[in-house]
N, C-alpha and C positions, 0 to 999 in steps of 0.2 A: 525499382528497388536497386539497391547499391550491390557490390558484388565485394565490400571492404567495413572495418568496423575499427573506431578509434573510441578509446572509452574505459568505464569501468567494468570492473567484471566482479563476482566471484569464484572462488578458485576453491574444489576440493578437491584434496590431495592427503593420503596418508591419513584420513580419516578426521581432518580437520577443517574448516572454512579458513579462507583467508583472503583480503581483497587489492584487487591487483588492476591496474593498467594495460590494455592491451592494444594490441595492433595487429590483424588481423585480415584475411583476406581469401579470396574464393579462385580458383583456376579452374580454367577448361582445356583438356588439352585431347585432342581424338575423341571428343565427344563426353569426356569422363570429367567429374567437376570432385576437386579436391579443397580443400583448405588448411591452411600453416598463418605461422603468426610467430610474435612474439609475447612476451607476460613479463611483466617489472612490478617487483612488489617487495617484502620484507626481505633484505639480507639472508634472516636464519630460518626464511624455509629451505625444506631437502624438496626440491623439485622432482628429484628420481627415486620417492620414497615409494609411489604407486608402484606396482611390477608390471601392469600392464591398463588399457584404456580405458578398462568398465571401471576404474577403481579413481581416475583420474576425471575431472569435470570443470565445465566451468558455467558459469550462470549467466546470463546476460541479465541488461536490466528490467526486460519485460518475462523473464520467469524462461525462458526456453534455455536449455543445456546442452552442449555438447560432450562429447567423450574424447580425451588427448593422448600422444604419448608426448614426455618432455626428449628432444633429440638432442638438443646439445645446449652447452650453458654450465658454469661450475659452483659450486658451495660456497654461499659467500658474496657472490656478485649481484644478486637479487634479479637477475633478466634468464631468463631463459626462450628458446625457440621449440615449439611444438609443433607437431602433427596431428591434423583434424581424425577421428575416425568416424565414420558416417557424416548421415548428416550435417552442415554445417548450421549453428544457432542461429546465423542473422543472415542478412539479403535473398535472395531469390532461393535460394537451392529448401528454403522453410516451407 
């Protein structure tokens, strides 16, 4: 299994779907396994519209979801960089 994801996704956020490109990736580090990434998709989504991770998701293409926070990235640039919470959706840690 991979321990990285390049790809399409779906993205909810704010109570809406939206589909986005991602790039994506798994760390271990003291034995603890995290995942971050980035997301590039429409301009005029609000990225930081979720207020925290249960509200924030993204979909892979075989059905499994994770939960994000968006960490940085501004309105307007359509890229943003996330933070995994739990579980990661794809490679090994599923």
């Amino acid at each position: 299994m991979t321990n990285s994801y390049r790809g399409p996704v779906v993205v909810l956020v704010g109570g809406r779907e939206h589909h986005a490109n991602a790039a994506l990736s798994i760390h271990t580090q003291s034995g603890l396994k995290s995942w971050d990434g980035t997301l590039e998709s429409d301009p005029s989504i609000d990225w930081f519209d979720a207020p925290d991770a249960d509200e924030a998701r993204l979909r892979m293409p075989d059905g499994r979801e994770g939960h994000f926070l968006a960490t940085a990235g501004s309105f307007g640039s359509g890229q943003v960089e996330i933070q995994g919470s739990g579980p990661a959706p794809f490679g090994e840690s599923t």
